[in-house]
C-alpha positions in Angstrom: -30.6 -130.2 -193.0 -29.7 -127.3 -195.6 -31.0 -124.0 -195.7 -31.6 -121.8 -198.5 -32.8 -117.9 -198.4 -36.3 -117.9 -200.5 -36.4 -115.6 -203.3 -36.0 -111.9 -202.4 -36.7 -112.3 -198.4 -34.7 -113.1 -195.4 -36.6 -116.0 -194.7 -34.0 -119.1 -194.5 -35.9 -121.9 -195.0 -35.0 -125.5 -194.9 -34.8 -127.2 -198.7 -37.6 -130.2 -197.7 -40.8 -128.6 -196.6 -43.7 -130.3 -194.8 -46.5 -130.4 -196.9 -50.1 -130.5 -195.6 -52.5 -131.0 -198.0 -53.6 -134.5 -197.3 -53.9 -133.6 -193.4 -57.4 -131.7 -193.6 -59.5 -134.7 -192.5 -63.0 -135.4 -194.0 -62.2 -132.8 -197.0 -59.0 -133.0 -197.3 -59.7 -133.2 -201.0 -59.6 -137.4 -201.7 -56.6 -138.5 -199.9 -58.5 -141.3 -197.5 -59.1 -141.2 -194.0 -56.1 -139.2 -191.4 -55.7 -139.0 -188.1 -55.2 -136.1 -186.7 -53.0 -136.6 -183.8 -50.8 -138.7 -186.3 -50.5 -135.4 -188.2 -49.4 -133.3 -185.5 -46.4 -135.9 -184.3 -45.4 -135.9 -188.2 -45.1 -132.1 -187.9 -43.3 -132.2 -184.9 -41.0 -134.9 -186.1 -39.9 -133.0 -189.3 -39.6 -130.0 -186.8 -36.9 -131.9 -184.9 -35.2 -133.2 -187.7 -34.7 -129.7 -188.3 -37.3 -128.7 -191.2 -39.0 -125.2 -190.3 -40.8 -124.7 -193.7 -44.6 -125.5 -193.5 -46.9 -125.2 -196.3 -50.3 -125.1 -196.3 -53.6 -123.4 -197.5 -57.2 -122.1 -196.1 -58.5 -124.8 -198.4 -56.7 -127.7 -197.2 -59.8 -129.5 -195.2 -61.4 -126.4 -195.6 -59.4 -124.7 -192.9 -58.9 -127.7 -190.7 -54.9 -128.3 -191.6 -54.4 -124.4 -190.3 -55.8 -126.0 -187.2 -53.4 -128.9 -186.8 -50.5 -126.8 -187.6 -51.2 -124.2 -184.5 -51.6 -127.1 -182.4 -48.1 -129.2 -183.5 -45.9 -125.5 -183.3 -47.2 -124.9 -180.0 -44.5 -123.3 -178.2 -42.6 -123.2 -181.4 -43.5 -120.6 -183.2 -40.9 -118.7 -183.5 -38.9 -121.5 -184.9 -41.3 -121.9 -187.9 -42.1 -120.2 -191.1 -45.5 -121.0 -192.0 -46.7 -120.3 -195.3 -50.4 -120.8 -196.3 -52.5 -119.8 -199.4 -55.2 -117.9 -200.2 -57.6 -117.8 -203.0 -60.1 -119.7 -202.4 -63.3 -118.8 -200.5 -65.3 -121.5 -198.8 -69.1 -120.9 -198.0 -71.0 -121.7 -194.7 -71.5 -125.5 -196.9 -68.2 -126.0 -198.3 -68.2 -124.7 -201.6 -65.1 -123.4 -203.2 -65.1 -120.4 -205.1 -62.2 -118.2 -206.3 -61.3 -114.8 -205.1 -58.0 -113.0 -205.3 -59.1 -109.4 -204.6 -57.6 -107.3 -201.9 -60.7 -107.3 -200.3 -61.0 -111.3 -200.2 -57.3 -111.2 -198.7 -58.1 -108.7 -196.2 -61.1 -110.6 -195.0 -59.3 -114.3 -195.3 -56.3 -113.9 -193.8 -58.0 -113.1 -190.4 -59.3 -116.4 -191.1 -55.9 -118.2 -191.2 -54.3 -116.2 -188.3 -57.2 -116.7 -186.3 -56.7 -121.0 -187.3 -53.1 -120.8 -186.8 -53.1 -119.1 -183.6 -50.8 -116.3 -184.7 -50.3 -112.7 -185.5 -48.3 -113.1 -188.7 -47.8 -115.3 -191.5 -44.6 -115.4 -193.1 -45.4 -116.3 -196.7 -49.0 -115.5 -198.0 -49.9 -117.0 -201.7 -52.0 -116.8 -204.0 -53.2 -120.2 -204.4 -54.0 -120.0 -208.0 -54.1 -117.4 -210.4 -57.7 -115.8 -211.1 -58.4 -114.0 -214.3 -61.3 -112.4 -212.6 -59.2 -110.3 -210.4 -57.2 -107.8 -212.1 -53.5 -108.5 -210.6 -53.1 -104.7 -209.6 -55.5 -105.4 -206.8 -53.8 -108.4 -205.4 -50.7 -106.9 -205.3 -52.2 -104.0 -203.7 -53.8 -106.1 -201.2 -50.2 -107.9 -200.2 -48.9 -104.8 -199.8 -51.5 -103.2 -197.3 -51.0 -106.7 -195.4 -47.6 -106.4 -195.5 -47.6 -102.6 -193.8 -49.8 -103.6 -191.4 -47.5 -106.5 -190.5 -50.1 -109.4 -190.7 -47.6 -110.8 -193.5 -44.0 -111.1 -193.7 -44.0 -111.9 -197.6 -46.0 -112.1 -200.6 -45.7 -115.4 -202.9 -47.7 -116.6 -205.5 -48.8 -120.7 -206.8 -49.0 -121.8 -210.4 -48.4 -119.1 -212.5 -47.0 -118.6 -215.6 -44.2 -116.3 -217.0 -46.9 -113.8 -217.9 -48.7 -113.4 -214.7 -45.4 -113.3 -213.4 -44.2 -110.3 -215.5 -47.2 -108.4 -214.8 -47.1 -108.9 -211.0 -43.9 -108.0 -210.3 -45.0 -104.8 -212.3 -46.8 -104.2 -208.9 -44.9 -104.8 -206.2 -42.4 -108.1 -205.0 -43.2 -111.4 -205.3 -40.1 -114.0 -203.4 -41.7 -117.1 -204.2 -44.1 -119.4 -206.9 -44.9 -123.1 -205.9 -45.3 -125.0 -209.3 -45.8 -128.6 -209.5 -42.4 -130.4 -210.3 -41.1 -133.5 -210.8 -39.2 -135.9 -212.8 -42.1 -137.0 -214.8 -43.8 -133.1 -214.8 -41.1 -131.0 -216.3 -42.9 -128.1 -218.4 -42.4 -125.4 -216.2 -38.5 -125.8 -217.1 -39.5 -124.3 -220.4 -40.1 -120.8 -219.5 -41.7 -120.6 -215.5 -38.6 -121.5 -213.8 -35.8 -119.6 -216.0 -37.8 -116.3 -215.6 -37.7 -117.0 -211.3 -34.1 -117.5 -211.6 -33.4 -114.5 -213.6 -35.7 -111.9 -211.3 -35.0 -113.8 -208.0 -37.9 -115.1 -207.5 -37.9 -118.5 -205.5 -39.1 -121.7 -206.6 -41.0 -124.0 -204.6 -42.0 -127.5 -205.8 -45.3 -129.7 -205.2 -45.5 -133.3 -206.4 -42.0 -133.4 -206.3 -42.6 -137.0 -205.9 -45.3 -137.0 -208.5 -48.3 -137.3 -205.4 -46.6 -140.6 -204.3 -45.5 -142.3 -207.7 -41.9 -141.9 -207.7 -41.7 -142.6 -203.5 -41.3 -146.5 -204.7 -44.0 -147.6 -202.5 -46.4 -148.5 -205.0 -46.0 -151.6 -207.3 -47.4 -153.0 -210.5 -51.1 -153.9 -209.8 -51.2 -152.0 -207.0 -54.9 -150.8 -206.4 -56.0 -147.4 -204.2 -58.9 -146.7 -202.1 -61.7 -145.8 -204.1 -61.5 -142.3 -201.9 -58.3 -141.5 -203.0 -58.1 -138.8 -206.0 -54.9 -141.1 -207.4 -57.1 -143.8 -208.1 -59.4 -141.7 -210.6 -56.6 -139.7 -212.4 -53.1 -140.2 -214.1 -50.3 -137.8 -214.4 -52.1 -134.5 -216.2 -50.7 -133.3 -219.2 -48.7 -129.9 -218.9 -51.4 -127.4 -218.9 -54.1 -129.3 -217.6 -53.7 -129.3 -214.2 -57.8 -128.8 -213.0 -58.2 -126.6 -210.2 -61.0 -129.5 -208.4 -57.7 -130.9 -207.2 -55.9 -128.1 -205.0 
């Protein structure tokens, strides 16, 4: 396995990362049925094939994935750097709102340590960016969670050169997770030369375009009618809709 550092941290994380979106269970946001002690060997399999990166988010199965994560780095911790997202608030029903105020970081990420079972999070992101929020107050709020040592490093998630110049105005950002493939290539245009030139570390979702570009599928090919892929193509750049997270 190779290792690169991430942006402007010390965290040496391993080039594949384990993804767990699709391991949240009941809403884990259209990807069909999981099972949950499946999920946990996966993790531990990538972990002994010598991938430490895990990404996740509060959202993914609206907190559950946190929850399979603690339970598959049991023991391990120390091996791991977890990175989860934040962003999105889920009511006592499951609705999703957004929220990427310092006080909706301070009050979430007790949330995800207390689902991870840990003390710190390595790399906290903002899961997507939220016009309602004026960006001074996010950064502010990464950096009180950063001195009070609940969070290694502050990252953001789908954001574009100008929310990148003005967050950086207020404090260090090491990574942004943008969605990148061979078919999705817009955020060469301007996203990923301005991370490059103010090290700022790129991470990529979709880099198999959700599945497409695996070579599983074939033509004719049909998908569960509860699987998001089966209702959507490939978005045009720009048009990525926030109901798929």
């Amino acid at each position: 396995m190779e290792y690169r550092t991430l942006g402007k941290s010390d965290l040496r994380v391993s080039v594949i990362a384990q993804g767990t979106w699709a391991i949240g269970g009941p809403w884990a946001h259209g990807w069909g049925p999981v099972d949950d002690q499946a999920s946990i060997a996966t993790i531990q399999h990538a972990l002994d094939l010598g991938i430490n990166f895990i990404d996740t988010a509060n959202v993914y199965g609206l907190g559950h994935a946190e929850q399979i994560i603690a339970q598959a780095v049991k023991g391990r911790r120390d091996k791991v750097i977890i990175a989860t997202k934040v962003g999105a608030v889920v009511d006592e029903v499951g609705n999703i709102s957004w929220d990427s105020s310092s006080k909706a970081l301070f009050a979430e990420v007790e949330n995800s340590l207390r689902r991870l079972r840990t003390d710190y999070i390595d790399l906290y992101q903002i899961h997507w960016p939220d016009a309602a929020t004026p960006l001074a107050d996010t950064m502010y709020g990464f950096s009180r969670l950063i001195e009070q040592g609940k969070i290694r490093y502050a990252g953001v998630c789908n954001f574009t050169k100008p929310q990148l110049e003005e967050a950086i105005q207020y404090g260090t950002l090491v990574s942004n997770q943008v969605r990148y493939n061979m078919l999705e290539r817009d955020n060469e245009q301007d996203v990923i030369p301005f991370c490059i030139r103010n090290g700022i570390g790129i991470q990529a979702y979709g880099p198999l375009a959700h599945g497409l570009l695996a070579g599983e599928f074939k033509h004719g090919d049909k998908l569960r009618t509860d699987d998001w892929r089966s209702r959507y193509t490939l978005y045009e750049p720009g048009t990525y809709e926030k109901s798929w997270i």
